[in-house]
N, C-alpha and C positions, 0 to 999 in steps of 0.2 A: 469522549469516552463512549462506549458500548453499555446501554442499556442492559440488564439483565433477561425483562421482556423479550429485546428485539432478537438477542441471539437465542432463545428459545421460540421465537416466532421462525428467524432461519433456520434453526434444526430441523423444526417441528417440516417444515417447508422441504427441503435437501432431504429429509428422511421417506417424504410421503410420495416423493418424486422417484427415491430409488426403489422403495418397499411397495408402494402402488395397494394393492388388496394381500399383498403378504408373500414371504419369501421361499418361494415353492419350490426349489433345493432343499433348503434346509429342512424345510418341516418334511420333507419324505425320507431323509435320511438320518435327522438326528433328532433322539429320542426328547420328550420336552421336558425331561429332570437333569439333563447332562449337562453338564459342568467341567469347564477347560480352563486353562492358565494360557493368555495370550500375551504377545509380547510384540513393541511396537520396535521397528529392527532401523537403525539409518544405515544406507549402502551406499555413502559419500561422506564427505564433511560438509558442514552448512554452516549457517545460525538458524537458530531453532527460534520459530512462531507458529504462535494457534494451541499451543497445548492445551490453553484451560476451554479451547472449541472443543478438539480432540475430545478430550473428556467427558466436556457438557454431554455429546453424543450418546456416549453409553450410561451416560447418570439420565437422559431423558428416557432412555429404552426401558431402564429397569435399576433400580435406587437398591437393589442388592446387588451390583457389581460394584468390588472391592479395586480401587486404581493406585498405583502405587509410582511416581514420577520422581524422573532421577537426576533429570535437567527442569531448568527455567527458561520461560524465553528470552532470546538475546543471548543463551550461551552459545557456545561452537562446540560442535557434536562431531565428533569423529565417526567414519566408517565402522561401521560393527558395533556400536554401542546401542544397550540398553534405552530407551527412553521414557519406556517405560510399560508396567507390568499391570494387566488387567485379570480378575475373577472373578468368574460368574456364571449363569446360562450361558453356554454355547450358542442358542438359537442368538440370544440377545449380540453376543459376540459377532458372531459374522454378519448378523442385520446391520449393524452398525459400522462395519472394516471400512467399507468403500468408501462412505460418507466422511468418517470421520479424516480417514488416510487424504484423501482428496482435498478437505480443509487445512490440514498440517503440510503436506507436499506444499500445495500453492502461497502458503501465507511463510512457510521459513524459503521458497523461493524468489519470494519478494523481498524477503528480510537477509536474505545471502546478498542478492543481486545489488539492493540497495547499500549494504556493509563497505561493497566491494569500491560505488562511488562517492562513500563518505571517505574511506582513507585515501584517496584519490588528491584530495582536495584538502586533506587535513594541515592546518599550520600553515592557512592562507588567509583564512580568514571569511572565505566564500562559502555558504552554508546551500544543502542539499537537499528539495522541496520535491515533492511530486504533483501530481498533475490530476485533473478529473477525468482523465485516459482508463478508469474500471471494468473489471465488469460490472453489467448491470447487478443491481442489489445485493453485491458482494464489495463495495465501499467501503464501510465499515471495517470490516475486518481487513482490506488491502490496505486502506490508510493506516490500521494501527499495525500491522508488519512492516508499514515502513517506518514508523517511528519504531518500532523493536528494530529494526536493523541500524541509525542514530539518524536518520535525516529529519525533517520538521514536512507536515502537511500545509499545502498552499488551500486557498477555499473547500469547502469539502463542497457547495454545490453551487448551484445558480445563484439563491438565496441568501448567502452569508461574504460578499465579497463582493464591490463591485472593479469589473475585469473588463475596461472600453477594446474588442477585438477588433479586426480589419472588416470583418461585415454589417459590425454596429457604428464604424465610421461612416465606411461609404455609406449606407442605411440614411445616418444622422445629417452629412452632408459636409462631413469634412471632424478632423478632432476637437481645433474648437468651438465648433458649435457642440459635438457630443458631449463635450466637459462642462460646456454654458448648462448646456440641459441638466446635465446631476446635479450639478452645482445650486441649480435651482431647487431641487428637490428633496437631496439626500441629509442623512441626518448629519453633525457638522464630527461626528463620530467616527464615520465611515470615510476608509480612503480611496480613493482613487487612482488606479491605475490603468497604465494605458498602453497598449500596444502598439509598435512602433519599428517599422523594416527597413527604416533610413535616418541619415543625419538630419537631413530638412522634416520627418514629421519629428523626430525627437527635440527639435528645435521648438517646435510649435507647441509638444504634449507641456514641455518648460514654460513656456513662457504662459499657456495656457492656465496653468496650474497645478497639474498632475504630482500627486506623491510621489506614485509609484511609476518607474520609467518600464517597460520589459521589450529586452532589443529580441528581435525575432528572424531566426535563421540571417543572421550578419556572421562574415569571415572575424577570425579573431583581433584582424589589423583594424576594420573599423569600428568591433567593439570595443578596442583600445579605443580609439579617438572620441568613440563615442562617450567612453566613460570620462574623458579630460575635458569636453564642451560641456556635457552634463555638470561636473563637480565645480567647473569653472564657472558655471552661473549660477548652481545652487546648491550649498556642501551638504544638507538634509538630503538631498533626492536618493532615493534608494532605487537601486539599479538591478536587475533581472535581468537573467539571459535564460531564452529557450531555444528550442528549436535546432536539430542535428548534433545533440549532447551525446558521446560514446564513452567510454572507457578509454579509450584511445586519447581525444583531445579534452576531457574536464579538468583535469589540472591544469592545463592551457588557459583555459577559459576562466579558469579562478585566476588565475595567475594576474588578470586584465583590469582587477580591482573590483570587478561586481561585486553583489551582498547577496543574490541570491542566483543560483542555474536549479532551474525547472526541468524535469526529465520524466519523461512519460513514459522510457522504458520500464522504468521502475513495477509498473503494475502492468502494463499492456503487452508485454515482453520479457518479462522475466520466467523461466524456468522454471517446473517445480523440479523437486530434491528427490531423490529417490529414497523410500521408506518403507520398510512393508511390514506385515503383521504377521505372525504365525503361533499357529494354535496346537498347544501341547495336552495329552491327554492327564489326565490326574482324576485317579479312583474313588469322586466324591457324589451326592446326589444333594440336591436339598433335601 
């Protein structure tokens, strides 16, 4: 979960970056009692994430704008639809459009994109992870649009997940020696997994002792086989696939018997949604 803090530390951050010493359009052209009804518009369909970011944005500008929200995230939002209705300062209004629009676009385009490879795979049994593929210091909120979209988050960093790759093998001096080494060290808590580009080191991450197997850009022919050597020597080991996962072949790849496909387009590649904001007059002041 997202801190209350930390996503007011990124607004606070994303707003002082867009607003800099202040918004010099607006303050030359709109008066600082003026008061509009804005509306935030989807011009696609999607699933909708970020709204209570969306929000936070104009609740951090000024805690007398009134918001008024007509979806949840996780819904499916049609083109042309409402999502929702803001009032308040104008100046506060348009300080806030870009920033706000920008968090919503990108985190329901990660929550589309993701939607799209959960039903992909649905009623296989193969479950859909994402990857530490972010942007910088926008983690947080990519990994929770992918869980709004239904996939499940893989480590969220360095720190909470040990993940043996291909340059901590060669590094370590082969996998089993890199597995001797955690093994030595780690808490009996923490799993172990291990990366793996062929039959012969998935042979070794097994016997080694690895929980976690992940087959790494393999054709789907030898991740079948690989999924029958693996289950054949040990029916616990839980199998991951990464590496060249599309829309095209993940049901393929579910199809193979794995438990987990890792896909890094999800956050690194996904689209944002077209949404935009517009601001109506209405004869009020404070």
């Amino acid at each position: 979960m997202i801190s209350q803090e930390a996503i007011k530390e990124f607004i606070k951050s994303a707003l002082s970056e867009d607003i800099g010493t202040g918004d010099i359009t607006t303050e030359l052209t709109i008066p600082d009692n003026h008061v509009s009804l804005a509306k935030a518009i989807a011009k696609e369909d999607f699933i909708l994430a970020g709204l209570p970011f969306f929000t936070e944005v104009f609740r951090y500008l000024s805690n007398e704008i009134t918001i008024q929200s007509f979806f949840n995230d996780g819904d499916c939002v049609s083109s042309s639809s409402v999502i929702a209705q803001l009032k308040g300062n104008t100046r506060y209004l348009l300080m806030g459009e870009r920033v706000a629009l920008n968090i919503l676009q990108r985190l329901s385009g990660i929550a589309t994109l993701t939607h799209s490879f959960v039903e992909k795979v649905k009623d296989t049994g193969a479950k859909i992870l994402d990857t530490r593929k972010t942007t910088p210091t926008l983690r947080p909120l990519e990994k929770y649009a992918v869980r709004v979209g239904g996939a499940q988050n893989h480590r969220f960093g360095l720190y909470d997940g040990i993940l043996i790759k291909d340059n901590h093998i060669e590094a370590a001096g082969g996998i089993k020696k890199a597995i001797a080494l955690v093994k030595e060290a780690k808490s009996h808590l923490l799993k172990i997994e291990v990366e793996v580009k062929n039959l012969n080191e998935l042979k070794e991450a097994l016997d080694a002792g690895a929980d976690i197997v992940m087959l790494d850009n393999m054709g789907v022919e030898e991740i079948r086989s690989a999924v029958a050597l693996a289950r054949g020597k040990r029916q616990d080991i839980v199998i991951e696939v990464s590496g060249g996962v599309n829309l095209e072949n993940v049901r393929e790849l579910a199809l193979t018997g794995v438990n987990y496909i890792s896909v890094g387009a999800l956050t690194h590649s996904a689209k944002a949604v077209d949404i935009s904001m517009k601001i109506e007059n209405i004869p009020e002041v404070f």
